[in-house]
KEKE-3310 file (N, C-alpha, C; in steps of 0.2 Angstrom, whole numbers, plus 5000, padded with zeros to 4 digits):
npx = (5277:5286:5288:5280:5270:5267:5267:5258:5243:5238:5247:5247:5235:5232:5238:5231:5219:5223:5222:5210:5200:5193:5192:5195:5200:5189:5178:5182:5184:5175:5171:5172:5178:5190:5195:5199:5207:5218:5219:5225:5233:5244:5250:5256:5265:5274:5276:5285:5294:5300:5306:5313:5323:5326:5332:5320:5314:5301:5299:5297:5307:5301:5303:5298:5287:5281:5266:5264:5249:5249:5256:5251:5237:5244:5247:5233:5229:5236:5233:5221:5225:5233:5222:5212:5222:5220:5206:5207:5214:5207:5195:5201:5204:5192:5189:5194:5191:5179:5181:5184)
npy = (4588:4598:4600:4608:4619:4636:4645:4648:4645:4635:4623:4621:4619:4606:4596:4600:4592:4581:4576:4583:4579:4583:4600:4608:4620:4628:4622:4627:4643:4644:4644:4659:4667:4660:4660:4674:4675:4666:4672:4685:4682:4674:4688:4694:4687:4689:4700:4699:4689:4697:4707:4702:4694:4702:4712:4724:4722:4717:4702:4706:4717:4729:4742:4740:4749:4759:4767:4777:4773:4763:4754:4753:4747:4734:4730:4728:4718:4709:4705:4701:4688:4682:4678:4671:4660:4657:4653:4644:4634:4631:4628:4615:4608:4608:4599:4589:4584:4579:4566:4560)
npz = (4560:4560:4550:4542:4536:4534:4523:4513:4512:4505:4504:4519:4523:4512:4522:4534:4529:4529:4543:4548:4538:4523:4517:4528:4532:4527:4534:4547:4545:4534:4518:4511:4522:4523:4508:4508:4517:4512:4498:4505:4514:4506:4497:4508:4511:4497:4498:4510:4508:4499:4505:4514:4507:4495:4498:4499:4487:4475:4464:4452:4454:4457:4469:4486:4494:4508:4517:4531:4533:4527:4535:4548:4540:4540:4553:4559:4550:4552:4565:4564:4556:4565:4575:4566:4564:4579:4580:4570:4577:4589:4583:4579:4591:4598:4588:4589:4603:4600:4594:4605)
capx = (5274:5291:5288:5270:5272:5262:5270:5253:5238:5235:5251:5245:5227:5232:5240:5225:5215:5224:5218:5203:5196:5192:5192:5196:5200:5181:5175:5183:5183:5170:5173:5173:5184:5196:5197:5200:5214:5221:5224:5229:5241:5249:5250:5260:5271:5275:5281:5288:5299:5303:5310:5321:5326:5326:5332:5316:5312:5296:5305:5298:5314:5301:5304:5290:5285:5276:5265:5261:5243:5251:5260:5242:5233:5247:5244:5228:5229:5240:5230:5216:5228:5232:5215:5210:5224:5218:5202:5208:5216:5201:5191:5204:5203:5184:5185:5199:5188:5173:5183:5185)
capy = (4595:4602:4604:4614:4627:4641:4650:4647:4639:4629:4619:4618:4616:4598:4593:4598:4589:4575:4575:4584:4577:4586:4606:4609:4627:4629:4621:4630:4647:4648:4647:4665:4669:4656:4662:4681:4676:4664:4678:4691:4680:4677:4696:4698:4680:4689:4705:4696:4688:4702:4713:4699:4690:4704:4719:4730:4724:4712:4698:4711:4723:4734:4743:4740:4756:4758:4775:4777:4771:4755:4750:4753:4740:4729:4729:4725:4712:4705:4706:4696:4684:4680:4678:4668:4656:4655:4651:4637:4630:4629:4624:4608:4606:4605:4591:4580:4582:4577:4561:4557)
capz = (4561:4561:4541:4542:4532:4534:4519:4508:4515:4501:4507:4526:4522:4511:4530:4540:4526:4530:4548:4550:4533:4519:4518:4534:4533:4525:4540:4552:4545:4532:4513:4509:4524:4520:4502:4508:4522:4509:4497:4509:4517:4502:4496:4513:4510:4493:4501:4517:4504:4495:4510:4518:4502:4489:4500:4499:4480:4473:4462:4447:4453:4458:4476:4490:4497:4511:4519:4538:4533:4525:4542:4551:4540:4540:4559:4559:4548:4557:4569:4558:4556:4572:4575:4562:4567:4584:4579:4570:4585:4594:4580:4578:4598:4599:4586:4592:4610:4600:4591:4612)
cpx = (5279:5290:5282:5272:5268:5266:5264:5250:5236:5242:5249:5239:5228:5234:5235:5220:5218:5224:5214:5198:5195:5189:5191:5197:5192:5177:5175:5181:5178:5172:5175:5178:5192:5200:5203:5207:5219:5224:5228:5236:5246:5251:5258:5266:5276:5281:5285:5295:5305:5307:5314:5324:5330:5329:5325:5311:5307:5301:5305:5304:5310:5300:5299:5292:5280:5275:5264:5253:5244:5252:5255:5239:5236:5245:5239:5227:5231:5237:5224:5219:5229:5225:5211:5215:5221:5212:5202:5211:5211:5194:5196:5206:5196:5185:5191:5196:5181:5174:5183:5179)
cpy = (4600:4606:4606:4617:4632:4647:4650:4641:4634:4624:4616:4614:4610:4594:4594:4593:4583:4571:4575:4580:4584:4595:4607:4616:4630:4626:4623:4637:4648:4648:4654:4668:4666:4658:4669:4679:4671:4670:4684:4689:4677:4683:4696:4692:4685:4698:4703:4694:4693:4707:4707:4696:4695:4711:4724:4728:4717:4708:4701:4716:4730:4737:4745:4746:4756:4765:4772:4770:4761:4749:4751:4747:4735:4726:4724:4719:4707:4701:4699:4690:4679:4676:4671:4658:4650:4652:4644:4630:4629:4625:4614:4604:4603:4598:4585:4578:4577:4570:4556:4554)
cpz = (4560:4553:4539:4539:4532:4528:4512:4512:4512:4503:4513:4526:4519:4520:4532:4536:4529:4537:4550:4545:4526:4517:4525:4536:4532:4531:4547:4550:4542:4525:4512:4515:4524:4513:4503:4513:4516:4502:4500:4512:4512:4498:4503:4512:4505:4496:4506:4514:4500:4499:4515:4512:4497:4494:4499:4490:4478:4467:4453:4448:4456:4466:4481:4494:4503:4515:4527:4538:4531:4531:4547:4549:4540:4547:4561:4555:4550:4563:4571:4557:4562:4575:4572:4565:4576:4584:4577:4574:4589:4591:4579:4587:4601:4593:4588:4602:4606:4596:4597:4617)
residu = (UNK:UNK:UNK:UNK:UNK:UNK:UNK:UNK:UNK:UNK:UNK:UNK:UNK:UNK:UNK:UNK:UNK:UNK:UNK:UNK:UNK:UNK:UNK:UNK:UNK:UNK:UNK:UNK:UNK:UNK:UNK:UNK:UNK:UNK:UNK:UNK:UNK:UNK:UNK:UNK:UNK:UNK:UNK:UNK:UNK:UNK:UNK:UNK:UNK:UNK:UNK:UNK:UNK:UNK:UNK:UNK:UNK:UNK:UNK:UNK:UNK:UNK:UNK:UNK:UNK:UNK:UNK:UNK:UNK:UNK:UNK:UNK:UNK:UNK:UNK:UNK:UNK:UNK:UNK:UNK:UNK:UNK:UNK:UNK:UNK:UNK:UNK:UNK:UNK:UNK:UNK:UNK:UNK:UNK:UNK:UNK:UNK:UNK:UNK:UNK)
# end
């Protein structure tokens, strides 16, 4: 578990496939919200990388910018995240109670 990666779902999601069985994230979250958090959370990987790794800059050279209103949805997405997360925690809780 130590090498889980959450730095791309599609990395993690082979793991939990490997436990829970097959699309595991679709089963807990929902195709259509699994697609939309698996882009979003890489969007923010892409920049996450680029502002510790690259000083402030995408690995085009060009310089991430951000307004008030940027730091507000990030927030909240965050948020979403979080969230989403937790859910799946509770979804992989109820089924390891229901294997019992």
């Amino acid at each position: 578990m130590r090498e889980l990666s959450f730095s791309t779902l599609q990395v993690a999601g082979r793991l939990f496939d490997d436990i829970y069985g097959d699309g595991c994230f679709d089963s807990a979250w929902g195709a259509e919200t699994h697609n939309r958090l698996k882009s979003e959370y890489l969007d923010y990987q892409t920049l996450r990388n680029g502002i510790l790794h690259r000083g402030g800059e995408l690995s085009s050279g060009v310089m991430i910018e951000a307004s008030e209103r940027d730091i507000e949805t990030t927030f909240e997405d965050s948020k979403r995240f979080r969230d989403a997360i937790l859910s799946l925690s509770n979804w992989c809780c109820a089924s390891w109670l229901n294997r019992g």
